[in-house]
C-alpha positions as CSV (number, residue, x, y, z in Angstrom):
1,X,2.7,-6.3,24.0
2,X,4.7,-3.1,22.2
3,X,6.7,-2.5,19.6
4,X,9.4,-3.0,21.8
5,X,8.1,-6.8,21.9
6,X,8.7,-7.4,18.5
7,X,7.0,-10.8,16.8
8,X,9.6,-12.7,14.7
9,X,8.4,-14.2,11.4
10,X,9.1,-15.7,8.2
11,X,8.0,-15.0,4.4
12,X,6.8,-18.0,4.2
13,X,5.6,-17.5,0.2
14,X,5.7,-14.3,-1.6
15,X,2.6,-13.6,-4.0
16,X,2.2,-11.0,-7.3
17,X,-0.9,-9.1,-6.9
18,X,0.2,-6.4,-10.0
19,X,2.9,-5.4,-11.1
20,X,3.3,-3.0,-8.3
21,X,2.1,-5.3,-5.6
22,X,3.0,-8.0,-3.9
23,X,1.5,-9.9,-0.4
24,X,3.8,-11.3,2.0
25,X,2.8,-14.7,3.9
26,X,3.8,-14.6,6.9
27,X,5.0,-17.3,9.4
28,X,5.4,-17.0,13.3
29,X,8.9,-17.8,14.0
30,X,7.9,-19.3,17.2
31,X,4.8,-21.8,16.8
32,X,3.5,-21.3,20.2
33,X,3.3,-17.3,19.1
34,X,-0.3,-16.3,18.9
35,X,-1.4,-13.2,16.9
36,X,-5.3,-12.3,17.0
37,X,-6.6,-9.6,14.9
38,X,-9.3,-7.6,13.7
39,X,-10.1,-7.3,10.4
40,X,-8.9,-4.4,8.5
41,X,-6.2,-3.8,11.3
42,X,-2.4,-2.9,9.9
43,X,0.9,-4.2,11.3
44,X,4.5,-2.3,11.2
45,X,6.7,-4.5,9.4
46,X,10.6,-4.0,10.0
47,X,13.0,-5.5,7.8
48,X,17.3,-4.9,8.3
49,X,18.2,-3.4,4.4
50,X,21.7,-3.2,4.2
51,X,22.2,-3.1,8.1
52,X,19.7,-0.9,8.8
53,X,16.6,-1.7,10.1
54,X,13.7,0.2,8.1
55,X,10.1,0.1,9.3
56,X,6.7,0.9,7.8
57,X,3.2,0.2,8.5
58,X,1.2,-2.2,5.6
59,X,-2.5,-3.4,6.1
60,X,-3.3,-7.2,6.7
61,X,-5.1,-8.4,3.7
62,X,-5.8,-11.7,5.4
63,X,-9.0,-12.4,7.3
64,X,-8.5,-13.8,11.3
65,X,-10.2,-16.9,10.3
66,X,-7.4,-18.0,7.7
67,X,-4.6,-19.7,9.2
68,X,-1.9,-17.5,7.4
69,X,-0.7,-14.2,7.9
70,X,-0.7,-11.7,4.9
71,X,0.2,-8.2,4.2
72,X,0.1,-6.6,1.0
73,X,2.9,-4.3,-0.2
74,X,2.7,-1.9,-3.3
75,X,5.5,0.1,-4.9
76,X,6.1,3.9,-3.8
77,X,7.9,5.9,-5.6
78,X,11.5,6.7,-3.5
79,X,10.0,4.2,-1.0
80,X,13.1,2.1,0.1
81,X,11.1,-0.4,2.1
82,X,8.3,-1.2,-0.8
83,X,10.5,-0.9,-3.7
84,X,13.0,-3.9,-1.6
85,X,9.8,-5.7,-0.8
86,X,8.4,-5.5,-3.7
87,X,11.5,-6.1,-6.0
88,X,14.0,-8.2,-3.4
89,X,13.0,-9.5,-0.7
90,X,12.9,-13.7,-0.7
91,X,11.1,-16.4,0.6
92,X,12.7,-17.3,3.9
93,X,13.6,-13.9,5.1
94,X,13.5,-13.5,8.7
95,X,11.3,-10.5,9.7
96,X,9.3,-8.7,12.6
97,X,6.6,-7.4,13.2
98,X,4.2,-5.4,15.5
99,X,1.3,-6.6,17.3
100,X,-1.8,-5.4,15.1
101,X,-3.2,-1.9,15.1
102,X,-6.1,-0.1,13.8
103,X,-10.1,0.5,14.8
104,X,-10.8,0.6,11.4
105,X,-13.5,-2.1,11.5
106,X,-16.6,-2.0,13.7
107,X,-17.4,-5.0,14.8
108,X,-21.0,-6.3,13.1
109,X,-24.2,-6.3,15.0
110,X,-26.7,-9.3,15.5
111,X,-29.5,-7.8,13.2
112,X,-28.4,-8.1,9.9
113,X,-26.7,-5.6,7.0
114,X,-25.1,-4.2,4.1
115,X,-21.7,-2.8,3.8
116,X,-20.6,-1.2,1.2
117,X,-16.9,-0.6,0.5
118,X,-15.2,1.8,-1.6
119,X,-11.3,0.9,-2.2
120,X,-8.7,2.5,-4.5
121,X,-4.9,1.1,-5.1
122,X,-3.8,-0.6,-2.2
123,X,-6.6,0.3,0.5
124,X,-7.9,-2.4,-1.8
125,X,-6.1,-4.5,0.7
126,X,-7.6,-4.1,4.3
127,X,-10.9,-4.0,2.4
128,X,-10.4,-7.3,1.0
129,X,-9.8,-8.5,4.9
130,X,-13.0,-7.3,5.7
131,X,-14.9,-8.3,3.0
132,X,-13.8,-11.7,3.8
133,X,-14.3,-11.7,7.3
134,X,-18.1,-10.9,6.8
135,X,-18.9,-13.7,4.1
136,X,-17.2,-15.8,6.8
137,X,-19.2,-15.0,9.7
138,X,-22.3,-14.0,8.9
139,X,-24.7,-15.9,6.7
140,X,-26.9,-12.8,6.4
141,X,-24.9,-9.7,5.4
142,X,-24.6,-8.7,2.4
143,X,-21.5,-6.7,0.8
144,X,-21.1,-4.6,-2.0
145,X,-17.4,-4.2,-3.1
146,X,-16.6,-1.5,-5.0
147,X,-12.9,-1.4,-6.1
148,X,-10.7,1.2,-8.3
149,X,-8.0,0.5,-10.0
150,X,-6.1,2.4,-13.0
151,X,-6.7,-0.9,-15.5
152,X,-7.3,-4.4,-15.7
153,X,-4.0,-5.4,-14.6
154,X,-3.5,-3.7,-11.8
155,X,-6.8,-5.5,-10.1
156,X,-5.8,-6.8,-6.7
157,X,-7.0,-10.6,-5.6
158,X,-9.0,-10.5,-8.8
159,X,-9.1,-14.4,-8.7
160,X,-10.2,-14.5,-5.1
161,X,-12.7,-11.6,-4.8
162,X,-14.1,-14.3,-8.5
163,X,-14.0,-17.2,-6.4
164,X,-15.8,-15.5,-3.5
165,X,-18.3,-14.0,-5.9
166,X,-19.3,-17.3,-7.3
167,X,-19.5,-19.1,-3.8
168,X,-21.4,-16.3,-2.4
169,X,-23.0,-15.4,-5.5
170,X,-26.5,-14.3,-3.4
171,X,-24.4,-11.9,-1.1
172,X,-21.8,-10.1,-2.6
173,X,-21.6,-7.9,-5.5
174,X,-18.1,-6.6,-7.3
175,X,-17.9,-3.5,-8.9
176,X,-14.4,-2.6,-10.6
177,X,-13.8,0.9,-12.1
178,X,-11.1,1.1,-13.8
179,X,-9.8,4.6,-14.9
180,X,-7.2,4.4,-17.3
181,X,-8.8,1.5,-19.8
182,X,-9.6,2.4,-22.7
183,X,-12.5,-0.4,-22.8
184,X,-16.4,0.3,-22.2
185,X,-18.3,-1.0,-19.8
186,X,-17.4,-4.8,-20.0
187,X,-20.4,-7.7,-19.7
188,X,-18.3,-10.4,-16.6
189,X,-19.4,-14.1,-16.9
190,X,-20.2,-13.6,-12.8
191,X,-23.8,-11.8,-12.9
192,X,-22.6,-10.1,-9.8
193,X,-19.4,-8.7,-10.9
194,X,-19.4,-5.7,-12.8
195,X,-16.5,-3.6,-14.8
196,X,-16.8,-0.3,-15.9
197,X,-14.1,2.1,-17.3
198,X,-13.5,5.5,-16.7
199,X,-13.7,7.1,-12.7
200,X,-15.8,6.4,-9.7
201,X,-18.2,9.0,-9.8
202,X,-21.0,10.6,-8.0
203,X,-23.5,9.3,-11.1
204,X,-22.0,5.6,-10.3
205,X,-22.7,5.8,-7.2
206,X,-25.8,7.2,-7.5
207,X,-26.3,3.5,-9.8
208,X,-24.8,1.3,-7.6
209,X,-27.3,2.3,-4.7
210,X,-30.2,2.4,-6.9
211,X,-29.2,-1.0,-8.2
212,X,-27.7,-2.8,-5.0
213,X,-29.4,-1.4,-2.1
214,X,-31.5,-3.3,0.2
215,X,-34.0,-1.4,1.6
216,X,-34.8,-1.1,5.2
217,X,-31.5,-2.6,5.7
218,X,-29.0,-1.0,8.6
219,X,-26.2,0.0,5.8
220,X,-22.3,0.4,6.9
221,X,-20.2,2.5,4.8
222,X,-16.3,1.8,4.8
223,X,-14.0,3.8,2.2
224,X,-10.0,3.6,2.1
225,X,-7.6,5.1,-0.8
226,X,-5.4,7.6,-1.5
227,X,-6.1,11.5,-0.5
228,X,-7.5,12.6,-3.6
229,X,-9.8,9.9,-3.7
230,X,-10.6,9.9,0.1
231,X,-11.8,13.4,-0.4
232,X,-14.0,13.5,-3.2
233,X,-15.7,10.1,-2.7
234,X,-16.2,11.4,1.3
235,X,-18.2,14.7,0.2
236,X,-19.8,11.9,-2.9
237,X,-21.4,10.0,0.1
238,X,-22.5,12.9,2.3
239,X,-23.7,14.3,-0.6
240,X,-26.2,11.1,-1.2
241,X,-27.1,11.1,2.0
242,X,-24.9,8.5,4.3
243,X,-24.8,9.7,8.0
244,X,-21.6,9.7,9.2
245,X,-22.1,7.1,11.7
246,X,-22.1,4.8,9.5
247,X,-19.4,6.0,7.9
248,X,-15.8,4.0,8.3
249,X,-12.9,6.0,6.9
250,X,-8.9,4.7,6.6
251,X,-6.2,6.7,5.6
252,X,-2.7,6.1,4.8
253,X,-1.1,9.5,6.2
254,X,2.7,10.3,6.3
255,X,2.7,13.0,7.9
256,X,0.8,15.2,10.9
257,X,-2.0,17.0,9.7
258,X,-4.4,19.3,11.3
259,X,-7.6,19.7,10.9
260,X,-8.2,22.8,8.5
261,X,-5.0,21.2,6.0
262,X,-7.1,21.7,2.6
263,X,-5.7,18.5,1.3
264,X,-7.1,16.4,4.4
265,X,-9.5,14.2,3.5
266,X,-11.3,14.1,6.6
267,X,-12.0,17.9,6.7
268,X,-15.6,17.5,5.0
269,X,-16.5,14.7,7.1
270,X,-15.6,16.5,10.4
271,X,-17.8,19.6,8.6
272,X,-20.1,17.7,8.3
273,X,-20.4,16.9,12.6
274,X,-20.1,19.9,13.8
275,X,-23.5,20.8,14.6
276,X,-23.1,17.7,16.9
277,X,-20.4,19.2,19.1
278,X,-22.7,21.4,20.7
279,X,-24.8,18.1,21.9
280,X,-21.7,16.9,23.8
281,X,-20.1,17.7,27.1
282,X,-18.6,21.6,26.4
283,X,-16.7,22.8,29.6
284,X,-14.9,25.3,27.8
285,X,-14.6,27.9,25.0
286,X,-11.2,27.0,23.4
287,X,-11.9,23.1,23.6
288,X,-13.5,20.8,25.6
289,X,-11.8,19.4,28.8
290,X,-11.5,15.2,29.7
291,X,-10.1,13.6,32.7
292,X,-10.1,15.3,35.8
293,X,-11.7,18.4,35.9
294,X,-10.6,19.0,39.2
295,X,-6.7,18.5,38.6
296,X,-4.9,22.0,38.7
297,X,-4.2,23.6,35.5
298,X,-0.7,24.2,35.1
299,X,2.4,24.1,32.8
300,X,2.7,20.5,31.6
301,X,6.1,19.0,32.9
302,X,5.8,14.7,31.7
303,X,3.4,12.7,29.7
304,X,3.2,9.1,31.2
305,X,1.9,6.9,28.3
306,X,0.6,2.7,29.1
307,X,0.8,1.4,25.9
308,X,0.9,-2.3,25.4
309,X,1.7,-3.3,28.9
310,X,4.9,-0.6,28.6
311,X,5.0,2.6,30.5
312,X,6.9,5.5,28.4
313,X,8.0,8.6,30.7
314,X,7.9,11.9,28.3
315,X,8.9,15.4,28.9
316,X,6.7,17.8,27.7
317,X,7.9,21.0,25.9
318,X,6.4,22.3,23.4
319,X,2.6,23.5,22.1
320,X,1.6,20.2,20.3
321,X,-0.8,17.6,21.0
322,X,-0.2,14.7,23.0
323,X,-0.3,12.3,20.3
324,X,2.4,14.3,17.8
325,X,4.4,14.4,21.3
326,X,4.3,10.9,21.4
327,X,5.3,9.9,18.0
328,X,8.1,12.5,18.2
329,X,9.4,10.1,21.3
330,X,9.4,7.3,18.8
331,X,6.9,5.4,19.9
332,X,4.6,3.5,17.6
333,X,1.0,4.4,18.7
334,X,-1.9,3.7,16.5
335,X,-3.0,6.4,14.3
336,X,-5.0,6.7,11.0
337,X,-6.5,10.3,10.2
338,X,-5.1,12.5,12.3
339,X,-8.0,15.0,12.3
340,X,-10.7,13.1,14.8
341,X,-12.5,11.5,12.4
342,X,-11.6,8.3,13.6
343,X,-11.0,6.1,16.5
344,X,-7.3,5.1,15.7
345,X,-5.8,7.3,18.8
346,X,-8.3,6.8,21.3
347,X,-7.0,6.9,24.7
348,X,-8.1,6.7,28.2
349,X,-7.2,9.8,30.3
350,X,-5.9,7.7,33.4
351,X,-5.0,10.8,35.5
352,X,-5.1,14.7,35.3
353,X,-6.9,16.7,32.7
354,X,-6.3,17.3,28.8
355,X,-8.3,19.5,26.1
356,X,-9.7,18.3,23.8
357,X,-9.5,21.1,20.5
358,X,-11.9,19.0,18.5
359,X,-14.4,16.5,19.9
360,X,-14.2,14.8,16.4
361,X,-16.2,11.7,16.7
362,X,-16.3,11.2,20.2
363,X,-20.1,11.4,21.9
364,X,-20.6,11.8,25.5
365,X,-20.4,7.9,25.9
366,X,-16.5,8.6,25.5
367,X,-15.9,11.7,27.3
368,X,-18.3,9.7,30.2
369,X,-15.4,7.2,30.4
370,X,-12.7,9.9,30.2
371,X,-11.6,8.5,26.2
372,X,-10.1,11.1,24.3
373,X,-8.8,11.3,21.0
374,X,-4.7,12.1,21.2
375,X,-4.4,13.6,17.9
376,X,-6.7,16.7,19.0
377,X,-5.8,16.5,22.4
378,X,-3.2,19.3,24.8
379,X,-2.2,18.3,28.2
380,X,-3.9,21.0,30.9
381,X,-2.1,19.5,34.2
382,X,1.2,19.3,35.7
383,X,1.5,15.5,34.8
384,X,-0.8,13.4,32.5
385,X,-1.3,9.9,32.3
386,X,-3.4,8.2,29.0
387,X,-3.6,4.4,28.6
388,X,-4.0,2.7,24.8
389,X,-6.5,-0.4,25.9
């Protein structure tokens, strides 16, 4: 299913996070509709304003184990689709939606662990999914939660990240920073909810592992905020030692950016790897070359893209990679970072041969099965074929 098969839904209810964020419940037009997801995964969400039919991409904040569908919305400045969500829109409205998106989450092991989450503003939200998810279906792992926020009132799901803290008061510990209150560090009537004022810092984190990590225990690391945040709080957890493996990064992007942007978050992180690259599959100076190797090199002519059971026919024409090629056709493919520091574009190079400029993340594992990451990736052969599984 695409894009092009929209879901229909209803708001069924319409809930006030903050004052600058709301979550929409959703109900499946059609009650033989199914919709499975991963937590953490976004949806696009189009609604008709005025005639026009506007779409944007919003994380689920629900968990797949709760019978409703939620996303969570907050304000953007000029943003025509948040401010009418936010603001407008009414209980009843008819809209629709994509199938889910994202590899955001990975999916948790057998052997017990921690994860530890770091969420600012509203990557609070696919946080909160996750969080959920792993009380739910794992009586082992434990979470530590740590949320930003600019004061006390703009705390998202405040009264259900309490309730989960006092059911699952022996696996989950809250941390809010808050970083416009003028209040000191505040004593919470949960022993395992904490409040500080002032920024997340290196120091605080530097406390909340001393404090809160178990150890000898496999640790997972997931972090998702805005761009200033993203970057400092990445080099904060290199910095302390987190291998990037076990590092989970989302990022809520608006534009393409390359790798060396200094105001991409993922920059340090992808730093960081490089003295891996040289332990993968190199086949060439400029880049590194998945799919058929034997396929002639020539000038690229057509991109054939399988996405979602749909088959998209592109012309290729100019120097960019094949993923900015295919968001330029309009087509909705997942993305997150941009940069290879994540899974979000992952493709399987079905026939002839692309470059890949930056291995990224990948490992041999996924060159092995010809994957390739589209957002570092240039077409190499007459025609090229990738498939989104």
């Amino acid at each position: 299913m695409s894009d092009n098969v929209l879901i229909s839904a209803t708001v069924k209810s319409k809930i006030i996070e903050s004052p600058t964020t709301v979550s929409l419940v959703l109900k499946l037009t059609d009650p033989k509709q199914k919709f499975h997801y991963v937590a953490g995964q976004f949806i696009s969400l189009y609604v008709n304003i005025n005639g026009k039919e506007i779409k944007r991409s919003y994380s689920l904040s629900s968990a797949p184990y709760e019978d409703s569908i939620q996303v969570s919305i907050k304000k953007v400045d000029k943003g025509c689709l948040s401010i009418f969500l936010v603001d407008q829109i009414a209980e009843g409205t008819v809209v629709k939606i994509s199938p889910p998106k994202g590899r955001f989450f990975a999916w948790p092991q057998s052997t017990p662990k921690q994860y530890i989450l770091f969420g600012a503003g509203s990557g609070v939200a696919p946080l909160f999914s996750i969080v959920k998810f792993l009380l739910h279906n794992n009586q082992k792992d434990k979470v530590i939660f740590v949320c930003s926020h600019k004061n006390k009132e703009e705390i998202l799901f405040k009264t259900l990240l309490s309730q989960l803290a006092e059911k699952y008061s022996q696996r989950l510990q809250l941390i809010y920073t808050l970083s416009q209150s003028g209040e000191q560090e505040t004593t919470c009537p949960q022993p395992n909810i904490a409040l500080y004022s002032g920024r997340l810092s290196r120091k605080l984190m530097q406390n909340v592992f001393s404090q809160h990590l178990t150890p000898l225990w496999e640790k997972e690391f997931y972090i998702c905020g805005p761009t200033e945040y993203m970057t400092e709080h990445i080099e904060n957890l290199l910095f302390l030692g987190v291998p990037t493996k076990h590092l989970h990064i989302e990022s809520f992007v608006s534009k393409i950016r390359k790798a060396n942007d200094e105001d991409n978050p993922f920059k340090r992180l992808l730093n960081s790897s490089s003295e891996n690259i040289t332990e993968k599959k190199e086949t060439a100076d400029a880049g590194f070359l998945i799919g058929d190797n034997s396929a002639k090199q020539e000038k690229t002519k057509t991109i054939l893209v399988d996405i979602d059971e749909q088959i998209h026919t592109l012309d290729y024409k100019e120097e960019k990679s094949i993923l900015e090629t295919i968001l330029d056709a309009g087509i909705d493919a997942p993305y997150s970072c941009l940069s290879g520091a994540c899974l979000s574009c992952l493709a399987t190079v079905t026939e002839g041969c692309v470059k890949q400029q930056d291995l990224g993340i990948l490992d041999a594992s996924n060159i092995n099965k010809k994957e390739s990451l589209l957002c570092q990736a240039f077409p190499l052969s007459k025609s090229v074929s990738v498939r989104f599984d």
